[in-house]
C-alpha positions as CSV (number, residue, x, y, z in Angstrom):
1,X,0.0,0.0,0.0
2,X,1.7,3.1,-0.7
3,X,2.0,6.4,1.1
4,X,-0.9,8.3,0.2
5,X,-3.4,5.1,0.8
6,X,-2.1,4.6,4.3
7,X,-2.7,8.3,5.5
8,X,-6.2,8.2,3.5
9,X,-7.4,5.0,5.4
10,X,-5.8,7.1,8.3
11,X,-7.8,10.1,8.0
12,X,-11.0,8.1,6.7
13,X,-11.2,5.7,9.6
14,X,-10.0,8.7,12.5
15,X,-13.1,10.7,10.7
16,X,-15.7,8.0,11.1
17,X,-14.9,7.4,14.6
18,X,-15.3,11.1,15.4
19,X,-11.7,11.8,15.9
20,X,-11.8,15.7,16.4
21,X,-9.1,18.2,14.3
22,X,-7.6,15.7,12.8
23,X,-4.5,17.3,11.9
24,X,-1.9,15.7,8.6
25,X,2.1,17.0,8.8
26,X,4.5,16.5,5.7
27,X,7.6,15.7,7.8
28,X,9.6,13.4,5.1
29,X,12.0,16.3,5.0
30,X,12.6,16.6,8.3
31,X,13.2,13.0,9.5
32,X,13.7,9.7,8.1
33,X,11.8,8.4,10.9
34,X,8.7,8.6,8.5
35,X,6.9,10.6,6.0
36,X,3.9,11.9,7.7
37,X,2.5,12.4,11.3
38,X,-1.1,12.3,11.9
39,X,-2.1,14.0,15.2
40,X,-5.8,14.2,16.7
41,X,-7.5,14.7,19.3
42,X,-10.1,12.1,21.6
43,X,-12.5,13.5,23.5
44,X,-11.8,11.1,26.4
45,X,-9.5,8.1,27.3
46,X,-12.3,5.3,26.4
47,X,-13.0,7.5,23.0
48,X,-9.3,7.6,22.7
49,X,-8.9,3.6,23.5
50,X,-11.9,3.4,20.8
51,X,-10.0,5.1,18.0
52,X,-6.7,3.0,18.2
53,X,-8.6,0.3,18.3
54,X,-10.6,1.1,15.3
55,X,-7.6,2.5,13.3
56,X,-5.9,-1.2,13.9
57,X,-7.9,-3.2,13.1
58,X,-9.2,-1.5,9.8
59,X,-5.4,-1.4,9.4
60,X,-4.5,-5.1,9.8
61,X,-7.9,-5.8,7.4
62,X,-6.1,-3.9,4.7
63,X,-3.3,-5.9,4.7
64,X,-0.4,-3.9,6.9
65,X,0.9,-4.4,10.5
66,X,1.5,-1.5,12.6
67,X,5.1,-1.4,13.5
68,X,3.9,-0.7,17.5
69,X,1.4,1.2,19.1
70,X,2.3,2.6,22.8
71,X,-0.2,4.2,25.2
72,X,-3.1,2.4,25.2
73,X,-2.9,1.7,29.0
74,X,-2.9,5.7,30.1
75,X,-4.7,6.4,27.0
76,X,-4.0,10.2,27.2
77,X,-1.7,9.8,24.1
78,X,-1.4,6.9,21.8
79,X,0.9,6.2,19.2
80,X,0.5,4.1,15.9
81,X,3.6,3.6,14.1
82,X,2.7,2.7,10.9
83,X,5.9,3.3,9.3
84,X,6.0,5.8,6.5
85,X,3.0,7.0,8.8
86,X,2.8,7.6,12.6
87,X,-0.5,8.5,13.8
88,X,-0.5,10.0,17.5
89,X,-4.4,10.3,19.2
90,X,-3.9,12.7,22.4
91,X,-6.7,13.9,24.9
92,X,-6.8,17.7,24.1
93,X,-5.3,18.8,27.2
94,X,-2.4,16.5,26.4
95,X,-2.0,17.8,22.8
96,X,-1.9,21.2,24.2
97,X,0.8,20.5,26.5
98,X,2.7,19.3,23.8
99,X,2.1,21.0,20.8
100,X,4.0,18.3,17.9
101,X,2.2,20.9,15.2
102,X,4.0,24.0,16.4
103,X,7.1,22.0,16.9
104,X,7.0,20.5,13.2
105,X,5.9,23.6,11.6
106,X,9.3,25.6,13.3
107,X,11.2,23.2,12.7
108,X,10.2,23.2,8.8
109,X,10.1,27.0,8.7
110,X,13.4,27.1,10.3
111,X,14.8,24.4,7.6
112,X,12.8,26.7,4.6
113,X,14.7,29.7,6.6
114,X,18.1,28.0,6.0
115,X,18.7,28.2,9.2
């Protein structure tokens, strides 16, 4: 499955299962950890236990297996390494704390920068 598949089934399946801002970041220039990171928020621990759930299993039905998927106990930030595309499904508080957009999006301006 290539690239662009895996982040629509992604997005599709985060979508249908009410995952809220569902937010895609181009980092294949940034890392060679992966291509894209997929960050949204759950509106609760079960909702956010729900969506990993969900996204692996529609995963493994289309024929890939995530690469590891961390959090599920605490369940205020779960990860889905999916290779070329690591989804991470935070509570909102959580993603707040942490904010992986603003961090990506400096990092690529300060790469466009030359800096």
């Amino acid at each position: 499955m290539q690239t662009n598949e895996i982040l629509n089934l992604v997005t599709q399946v985060l979508e249908e299962n009410k995952a809220e801002e569902i937010t895609p970041i181009d980092v294949h220039e940034l890392t060679t950890i992966t291509s894209w990171m997929v960050i949204c928020t759950a509106t609760s621990k079960r909702h956010a236990r729900a969506l990993g759930e969900h996204l692996v299993t529609h995963i493994k039905h289309s024929g890939l297996q995530p690469l590891g998927v961390e959090g599920e106990d605490e369940s205020e930030w779960l990860l889905v390494d999916l290779g070329d595309v690591v989804i991470h499904i935070m509570l909102a508080e959580t993603r707040k704390f942490y904010s992986l957009e603003k961090l990506w999006n400096v990092t690529l301006k300060a790469r466009e920068d030359g800096d």
